[in-house]
Every structure is written in structure tokens, then in C-alpha cells.
N, C-alpha and C positions, 0 to 999 in steps of 0.2 A: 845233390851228390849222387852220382853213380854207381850203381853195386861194384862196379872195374875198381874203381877207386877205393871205395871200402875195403874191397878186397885187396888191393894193394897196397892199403894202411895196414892191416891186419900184417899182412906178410911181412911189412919190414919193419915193425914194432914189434913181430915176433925175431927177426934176425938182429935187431937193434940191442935184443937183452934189457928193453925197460922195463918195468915191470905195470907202469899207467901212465897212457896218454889220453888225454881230453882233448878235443877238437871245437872249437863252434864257429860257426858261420851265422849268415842273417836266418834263416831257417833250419839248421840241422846243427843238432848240438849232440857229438858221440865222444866216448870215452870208453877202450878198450884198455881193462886190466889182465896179465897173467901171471900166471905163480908158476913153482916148476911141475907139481904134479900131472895137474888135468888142464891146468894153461887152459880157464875159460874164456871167453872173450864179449864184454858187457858193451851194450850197442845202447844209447837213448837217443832218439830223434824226435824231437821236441815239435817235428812240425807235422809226421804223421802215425806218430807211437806216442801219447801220453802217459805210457806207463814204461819201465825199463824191461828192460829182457834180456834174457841171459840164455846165448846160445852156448850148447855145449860140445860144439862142434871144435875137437884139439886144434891148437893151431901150432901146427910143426912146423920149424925151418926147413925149408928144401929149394933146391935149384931153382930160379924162375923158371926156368922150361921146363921144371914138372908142372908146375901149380900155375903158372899166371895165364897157362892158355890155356882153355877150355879143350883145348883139339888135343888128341892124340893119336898116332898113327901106329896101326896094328904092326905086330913085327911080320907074321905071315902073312901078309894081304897089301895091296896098295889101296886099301879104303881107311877113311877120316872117322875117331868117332867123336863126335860133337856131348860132349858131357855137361851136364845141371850146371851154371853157377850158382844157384842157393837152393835152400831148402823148398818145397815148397810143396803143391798141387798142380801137377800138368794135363794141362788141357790142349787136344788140338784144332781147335776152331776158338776163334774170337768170343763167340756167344753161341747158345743151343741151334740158333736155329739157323745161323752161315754155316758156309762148308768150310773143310779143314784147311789147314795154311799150306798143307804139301800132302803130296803122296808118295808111295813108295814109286820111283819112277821118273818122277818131276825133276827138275834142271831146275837147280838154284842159284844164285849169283851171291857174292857178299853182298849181308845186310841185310837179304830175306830173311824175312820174320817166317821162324820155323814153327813155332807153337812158345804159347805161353805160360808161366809158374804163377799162381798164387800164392804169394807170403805173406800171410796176417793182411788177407781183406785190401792187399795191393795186386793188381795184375802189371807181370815183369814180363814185354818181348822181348822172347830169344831170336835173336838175328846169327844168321849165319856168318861165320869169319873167313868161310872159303866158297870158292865156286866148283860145282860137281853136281852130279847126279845121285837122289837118294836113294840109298840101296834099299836100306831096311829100317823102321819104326822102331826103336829096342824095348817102347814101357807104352800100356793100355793109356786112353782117353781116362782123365779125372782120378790119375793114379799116384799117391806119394812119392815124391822122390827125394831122395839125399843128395846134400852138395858132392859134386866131382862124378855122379849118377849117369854111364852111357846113356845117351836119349836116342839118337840117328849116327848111322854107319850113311859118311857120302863117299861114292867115287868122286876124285876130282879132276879123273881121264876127261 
């Protein structure tokens, strides 16, 4: 299963008003509960999390075209900023010793793998969902970042 998809369960389990949904499939077995307060959201994936986890990242109802695209476009600028889908550790090179997946500069197309997150001992490629040119880097090599997190400002002149 996809982080899209997660996250897309998440969003309309939080719009739905349930309070706990279970999922399984032949490898991935999740069940997101929330309550009104802190609306946590409990993730178990049986095929590469043996233990549960509990992120506390709120999960609020809002429009899909705040949340469900990773893109948003600045009000004073025609540049794109490409923001975090999860928690993680960003890296911009594959491994230490390749070069980076882009520069400030480089022409990217959808699908370019932009740089990648490590969550819990998985490496996630972020794929670009527009085409443009990138302006600017917004977070260091091997740097924490939070879901919804500016990572790249693209032109997509």
C-alpha cells in the first residue's frame, strides 16, 4: 500500500466521523482510530512495522485541495512548493557516496524522484507531480522533517 493511499484513508476516515477503521490486506494490516480531542491516528503494518505505532500527527478535516496534494502554489510568486508527505529524515542523494537527485537549477519532469525520507528504517522516493524548474532547496541533507514540510520551491514556466 501506498503512503497516497494511507493518506487518503486517514482523510476520509477523519471526514467520515468514525471513530475506528481496520484494514487488512494479504500484507498490510492498519487500523486508524480517533477520538475528538487529539484525533490520534494508530497505523499497524504487519508486514514491515511489527510493532504498532502511534503517530500524533492531528488529523483534521479539510478540503482535499488543501491536504491531498503535496503541491502548493505561493500567493505572490508563480513557483510550486513541493512539501513532505510523512514524517521522516531527508536525504538528497540515494546513498553517501552518489550525487544528489537535483539541484537548484535542474529541469524536472513528473515523477522525478526529488530526494528521499526515511521513516522507521524505510527509504520513501519523492517523485515530483509537476514539471519545472527548481528554484530553491528549502531543508539541509539528513534533516528532520514534519508531514506537510516545504522541501523545493519549482518554477513550472
Amino acid at each position: 500500500m501506498k503512503i497516497k493511499e494511507i493518506q487518503n484513508l486517514i482523510k476520509f476516515v477523519a471526514k467520515s466521523g468514525a471513530s475506528e477503521v481496520s484494514l487488512e490486506m494479504e500484507d498490510v494490516k492498519i487500523t486508524i482510530k480517533t477520538n475528538d480531542s487529539a484525533q490520534p491516528v494508530v497505523i499497524h503494518d504487519t508486514a514491515t512495522v511489527p510493532q504498532q505505532v502511534v503517530l500524533n500527527q492531528p488529523v483534521s478535516p479539510q478540503p482535499p485541495e488543501v491536504q491531498a496534494n503535496p503541491l502548493s502554489v505561493e500567493e505572490d510568486s508563480n513557483h510550486i512548493t513541493i512539501k513532505s508527505p510523512i514524517i521522516g529524515t531527508f536525504y538528497r542523494k540515494p546513498s553517501p557516496d552518489k550525487p544528489n537527485f537535483v539541484e537548484v537549477g535542474d529541469s524536472i519532469s513528473e515523477g522525478s524522484v526529488l530526494c528521499v525520507i526515511e521513516a522507521m528504517k524505510l527509504f520513501n522516493d519523492i517523485e515530483s507531480e509537476v514539471s519545472g524548474k527548481i528554484v530553491k532547496i528549502l531543508v539541509d541533507d539528513s534533516s528532520p522533517v514534519e508531514f506537510d514540510q516545504p522541501l523545493f520551491l519549482v518554477d513550472p514556466s
